[in-house]
N, C-alpha and C positions, 0 to 999 in steps of 0.2 A: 124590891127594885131589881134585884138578879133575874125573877121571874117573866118582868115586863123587858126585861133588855133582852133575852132568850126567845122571847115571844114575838118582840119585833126583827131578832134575825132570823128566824123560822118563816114566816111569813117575808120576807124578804128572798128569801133562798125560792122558796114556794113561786113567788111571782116570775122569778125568772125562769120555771120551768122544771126545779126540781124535784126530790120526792119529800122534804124536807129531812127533820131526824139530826142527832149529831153525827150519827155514823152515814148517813146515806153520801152517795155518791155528789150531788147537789154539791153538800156540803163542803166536801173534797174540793170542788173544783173552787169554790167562792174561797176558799180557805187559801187554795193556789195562786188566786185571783188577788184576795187581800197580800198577802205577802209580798207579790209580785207588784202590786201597788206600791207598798210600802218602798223596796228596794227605788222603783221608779222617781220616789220622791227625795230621792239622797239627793245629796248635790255636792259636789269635791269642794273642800275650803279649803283655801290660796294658803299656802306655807305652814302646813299640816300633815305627815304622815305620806303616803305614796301617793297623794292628789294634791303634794305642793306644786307651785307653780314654778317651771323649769326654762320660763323665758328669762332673757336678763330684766334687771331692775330699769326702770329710767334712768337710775343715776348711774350705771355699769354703761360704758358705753364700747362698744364691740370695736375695734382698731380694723379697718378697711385701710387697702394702700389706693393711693390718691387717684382716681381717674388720670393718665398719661394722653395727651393728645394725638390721635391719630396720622400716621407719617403718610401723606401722599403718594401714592408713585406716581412715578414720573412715567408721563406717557411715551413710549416711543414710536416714530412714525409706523406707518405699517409698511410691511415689505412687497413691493412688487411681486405680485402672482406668476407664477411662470403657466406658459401656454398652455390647455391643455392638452393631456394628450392623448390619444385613441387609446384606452385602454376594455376591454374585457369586461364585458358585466362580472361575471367573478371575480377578478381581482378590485372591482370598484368594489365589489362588496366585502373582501376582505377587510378587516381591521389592523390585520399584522401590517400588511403590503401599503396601505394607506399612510399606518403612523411613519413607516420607513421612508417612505416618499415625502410626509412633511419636516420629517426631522434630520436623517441622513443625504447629506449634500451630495457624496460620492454616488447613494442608490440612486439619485433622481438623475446625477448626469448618465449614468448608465444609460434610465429608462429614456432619458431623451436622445441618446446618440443611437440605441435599436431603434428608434424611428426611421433613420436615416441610413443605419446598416442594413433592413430588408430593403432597400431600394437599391443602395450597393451590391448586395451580393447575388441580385440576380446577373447571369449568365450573358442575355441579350442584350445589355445594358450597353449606349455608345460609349463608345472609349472618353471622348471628350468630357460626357458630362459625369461617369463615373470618376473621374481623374477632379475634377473641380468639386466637387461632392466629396472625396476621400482628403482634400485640401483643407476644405470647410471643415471637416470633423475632426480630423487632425488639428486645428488650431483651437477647436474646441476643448479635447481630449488631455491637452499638452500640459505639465505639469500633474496630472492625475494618474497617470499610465500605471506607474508601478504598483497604485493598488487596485486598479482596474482588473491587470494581471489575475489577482487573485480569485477574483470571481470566475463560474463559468461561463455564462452569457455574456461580460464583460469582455473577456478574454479571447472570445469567439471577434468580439469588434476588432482588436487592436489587430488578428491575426489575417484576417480580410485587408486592413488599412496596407500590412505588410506584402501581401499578396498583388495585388491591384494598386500599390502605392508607387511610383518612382523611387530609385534607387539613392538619392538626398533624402528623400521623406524616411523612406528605410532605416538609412544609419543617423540619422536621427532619432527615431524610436530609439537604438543601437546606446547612441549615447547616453540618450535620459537615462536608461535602466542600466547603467554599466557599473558597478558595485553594488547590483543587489538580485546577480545574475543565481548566484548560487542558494541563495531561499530559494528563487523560484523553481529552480532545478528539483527542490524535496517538495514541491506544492504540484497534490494533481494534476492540477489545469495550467499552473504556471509552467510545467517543463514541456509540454505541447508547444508552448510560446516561444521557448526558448530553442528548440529544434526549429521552427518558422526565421527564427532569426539568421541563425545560423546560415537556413539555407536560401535566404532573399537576401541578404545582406553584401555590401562589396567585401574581397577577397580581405584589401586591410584589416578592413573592420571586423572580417572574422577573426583573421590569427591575431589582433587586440583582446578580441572572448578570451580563444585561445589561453592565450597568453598572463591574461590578467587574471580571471576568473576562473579556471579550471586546473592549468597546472600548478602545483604545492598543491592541492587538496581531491585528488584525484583517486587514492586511497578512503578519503572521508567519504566523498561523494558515491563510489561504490560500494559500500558498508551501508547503502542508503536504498529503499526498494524503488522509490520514483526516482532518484536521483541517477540510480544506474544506469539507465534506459537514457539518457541523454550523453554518459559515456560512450554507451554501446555505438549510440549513434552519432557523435565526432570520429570514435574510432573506425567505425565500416566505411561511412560515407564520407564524411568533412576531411579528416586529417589528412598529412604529407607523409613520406616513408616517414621523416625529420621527425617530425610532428609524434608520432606515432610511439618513439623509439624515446623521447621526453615523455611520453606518459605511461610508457609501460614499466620504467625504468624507476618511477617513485612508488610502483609495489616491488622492490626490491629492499625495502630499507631503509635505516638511518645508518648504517655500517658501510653501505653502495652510498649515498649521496655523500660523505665523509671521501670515501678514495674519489670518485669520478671528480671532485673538488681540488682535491691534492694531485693525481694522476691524470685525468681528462679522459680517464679510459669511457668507453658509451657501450659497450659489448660484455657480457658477463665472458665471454673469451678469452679478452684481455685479462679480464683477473685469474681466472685459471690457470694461467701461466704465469703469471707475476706472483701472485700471494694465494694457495693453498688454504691459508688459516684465515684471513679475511673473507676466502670463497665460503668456509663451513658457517661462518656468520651470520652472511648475507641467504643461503638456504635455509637455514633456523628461524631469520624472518619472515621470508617468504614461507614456508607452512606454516609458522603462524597465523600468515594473514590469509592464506587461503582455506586453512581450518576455521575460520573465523567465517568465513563467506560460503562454504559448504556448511556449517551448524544457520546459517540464515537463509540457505537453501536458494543463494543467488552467484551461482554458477553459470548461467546460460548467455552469457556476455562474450564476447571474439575476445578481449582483450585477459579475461580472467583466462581462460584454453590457453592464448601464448604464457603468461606467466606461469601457466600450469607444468607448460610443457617442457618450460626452460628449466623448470622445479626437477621436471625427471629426469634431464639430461645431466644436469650439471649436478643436483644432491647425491648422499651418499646412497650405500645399499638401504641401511636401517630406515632413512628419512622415506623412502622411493617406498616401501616395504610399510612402514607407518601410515604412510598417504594414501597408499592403495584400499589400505583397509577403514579409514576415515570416508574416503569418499566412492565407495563400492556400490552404494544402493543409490545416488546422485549420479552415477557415471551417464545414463540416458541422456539427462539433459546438456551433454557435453557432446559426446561422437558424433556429431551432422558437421561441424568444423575438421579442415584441417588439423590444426593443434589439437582439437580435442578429441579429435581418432588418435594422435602419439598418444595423448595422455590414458585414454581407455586400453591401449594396445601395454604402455608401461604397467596401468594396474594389471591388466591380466596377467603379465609374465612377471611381477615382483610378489603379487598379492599371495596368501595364504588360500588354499584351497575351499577354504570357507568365505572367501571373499569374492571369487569365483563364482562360488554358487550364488550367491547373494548378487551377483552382477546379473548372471542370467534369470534368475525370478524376476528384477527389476524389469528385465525385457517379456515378460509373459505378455501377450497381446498383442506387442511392438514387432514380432519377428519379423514380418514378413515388410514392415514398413524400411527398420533397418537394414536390412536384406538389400534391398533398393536404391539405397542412397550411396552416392561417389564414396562417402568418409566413411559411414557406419560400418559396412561389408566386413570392411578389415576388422574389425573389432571382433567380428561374428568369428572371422576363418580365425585369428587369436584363437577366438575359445574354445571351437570345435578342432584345433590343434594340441591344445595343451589341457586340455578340463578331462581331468582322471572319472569324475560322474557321469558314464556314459549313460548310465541310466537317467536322470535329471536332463541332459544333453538331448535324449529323445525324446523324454516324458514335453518338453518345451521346446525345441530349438527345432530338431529333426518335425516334429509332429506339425509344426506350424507352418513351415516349408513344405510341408508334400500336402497339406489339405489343400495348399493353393497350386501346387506346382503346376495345371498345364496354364498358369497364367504367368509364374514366372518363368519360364522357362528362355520366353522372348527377351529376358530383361540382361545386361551383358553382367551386372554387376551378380546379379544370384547365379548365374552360372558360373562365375570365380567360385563362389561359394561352394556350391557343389564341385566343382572340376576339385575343390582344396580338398575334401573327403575321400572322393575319387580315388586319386595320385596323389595326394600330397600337395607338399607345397612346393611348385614346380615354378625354375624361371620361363619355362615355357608359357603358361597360361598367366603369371601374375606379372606386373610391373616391376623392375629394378627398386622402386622406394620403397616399395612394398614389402620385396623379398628381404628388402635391408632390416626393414620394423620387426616383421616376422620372426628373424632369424636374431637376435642380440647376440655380442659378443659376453658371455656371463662369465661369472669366476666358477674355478672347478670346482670348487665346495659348494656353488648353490644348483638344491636340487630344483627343478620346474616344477616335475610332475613324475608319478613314479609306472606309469605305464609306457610300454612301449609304442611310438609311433604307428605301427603298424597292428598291435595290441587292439590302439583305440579305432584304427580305420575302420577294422574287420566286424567292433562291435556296432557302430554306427549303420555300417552300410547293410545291416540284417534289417533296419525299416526302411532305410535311403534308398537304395538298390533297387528293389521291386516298384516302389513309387516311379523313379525315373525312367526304367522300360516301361512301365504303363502309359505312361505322358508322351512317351518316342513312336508309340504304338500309334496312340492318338492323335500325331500332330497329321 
């Protein structure tokens, strides 16, 4: 029986192509073949081993939370479309600019009052129907203005309405935005606006600003870099003496608003003479705050030069002497003013010899510009009066003056300059205020400078000298 069951799987093997044999390869594979059959005929039995069945039972019945019925929304009507408006294949195709325009109410009145503002701010445009047009958009505009302001294209509208608006429609703007003058004063584009007001606006309704908005915080606002720039300009342009003498007077202090309170005094004069120990105060504050505004490197303001210079008149030697050397390398953007030729003219003659130097590096380039100027000069003949570094004095000062000299020569202000090298400083050739700055009344203990006057002429005038007959030769 073994034989014939052997013999029919041989012959089997055989028909499918192989070579038969136990060992033959054939055999392998049917052998592969059978097994792989076998495995094929399994079949997983339900709650047995790792082919039980891992659905639940029908009696297990799975806890689902109950279907909740769907809440309606409530339709609401749809919103009137606003017109459209000529806009820009580009910004049609923007996405940003689109969503802002369906979502932000402020952005889309904007975009629709520059409709009407490129027709306004043309030039040729008749009086009558710009004026009826700047009416219309103003009534449009009104309650929106102050965040208007804040934008730049916005802000460009309100500033045109001001321009081209009657002088009602003006202080009108004036009042909507009247306690939320001083944001806009620290906002780029909003303190633009706020100089446009200022200077369309009727007289009352200025010194209201004035009055309301800028004094008490006129100290803050100048501590501020966009902010300042709208003092600068009440103080050159807008302000009254009055005016003027209120706002320079709250960088003085809370020591100064305490007496002018109790005393009524308005003049740092008046306390000079009254209270001694209150003046030393009221200086300790003021360098405070002007050290404070030299580290922010916002110095170049009219109003910060007069406190500066009141700072030199009236502070002690050590405070005049301290300040000189804080604000030596900042002195440029001060000397084109009145006041802040005193105050370059005080640092040169308090400062330290190393402060000095550091004043004239800061001029490297500028010689010949300062040179030039009504205020500056002075500041120049100071240094080439009293600056012991003849050497540094020529290497900068002399050198930059004789490269240009047959062009200064015609200018009245560099020829002070030179006439100062020349001779001295003679009442002849300078000014009485001049002679006055130049010359201070010091104490005998403090030294200026330890060369002699005539010392420092001789060394100067070995490059000067020869340069000036050159340019006389050639005029």
């Amino acid at each position: 029986g073994i034989n014939a069951e052997y013999g029919d799987r041989a012959s089997f093997s055989m028909a499918k192509g192989g070579k038969g044999g136990k060992g033959g390869k054939g055999g392998k594979k049917e052998n592969k073949k059978l097994g792989a059959g076998k495995r094929s005929q399994t079949k997983a039995k339900p709650g047995k081993g790792k082919f039980r069945d891992t659905k639940p039972s029908m009696d297990r019945e799975v806890h689902k939370p109950a279907a909740q019925p769907q809440k309606r929304k409530r339709e609401e009507p749809a919103k009137p479309k606003a017109a459209a408006l000529p806009l820009a294949k580009k910004k049609k195709e923007s996405k940003h600019f689109m969503s802002r325009l369906e979502h932000d109410a402020e952005f889309l009145l904007a975009q629709q009052a520059k409709v009407v503002w490129e027709k306004v701010r043309v030039k040729d445009m008749e009086p009558k129907e710009r004026t009826a047009m700047i009416t219309k958009l103003l009534a449009k505009l009104s309650g929106h203005i102050q965040a208007l302001c804040l934008k730049h294209d916005a802000s460009r509208i309100v500033q045109t309405c001001l321009k081209w608006g009657s002088k009602p429609e003006c202080d009108a703007i004036c009042h909507e935005l009247l306690g939320s003058l001083r944001p806009l004063c620290k906002s780029k584009y909003g303190k633009v606006l706020v100089k446009k007001l200022l200077m369309y606006c009727t007289k009352p309704v200025r010194g209201q600003i004035i009055r309301t908005e800028l004094v008490g915080h006129v100290a803050e606002l100048l501590s501020h870099k966009e902010a300042a720039d709208v003092i600068e300009f009440v103080w050159a342009d807008i302000a009254t003496a009055e005016q003027r003498q209120t706002l320079v007077s709250e960088l003085y202090g809370p020591e100064w608003k305490l007496w002018h309170q109790s005393s009524g005094a308005t003049h740092l004069e008046q306390l000079e003479q009254q209270s001694a120990d209150t003046l030393i105060k009221v200086t300790t504050s003021m360098a405070d705050f002007l050290n404070k505004l030299v580290d922010k490197g916002l110095v170049g303001q009219s109003i910060v030069h007069r406190c500066a210079s009141e700072f030199m008149k009236f502070g002690s030697m050590e405070q005049r002497t301290s300040f000189a050397g804080h604000v030596s390398e900042r002195l440029l953007e001060m000397i084109h003013t009145r006041h802040g030729m005193m105050v370059g003219v005080g640092c040169v003659t308090y400062g330290s010899p190393k402060d000095r130097k550091l004043i004239v590096k800061s001029m490297r380039g500028y010689v010949t510009k300062v040179c030039c100027e009504e205020f500056g000069h002075t500041v120049l003949i100071a240094l080439l009066s009293i600056l012991d570094d003849t050497v540094l004095a020529k290497e900068i000062l002399i050198k930059e003056i004789t490269d240009e000299l047959s062009d200064l020569m015609s200018d009245l202000y560099c020829r002070r300059v030179l006439v100062s090298v020349l001779v001295g400083i003679n009442s002849r050739y300078l000014p009485p205020d001049s002679i006055q700055l130049l010359t201070p009344q010091l104490p005998a203990n403090f030294i200026v400078s330890k060369k002699s006057a005539e010392q420092r002429r001789n060394e100067l005038l070995v490059l000067l000298l020869p340069a000036v007959l050159l340019s006389l030769i050639h005029i």
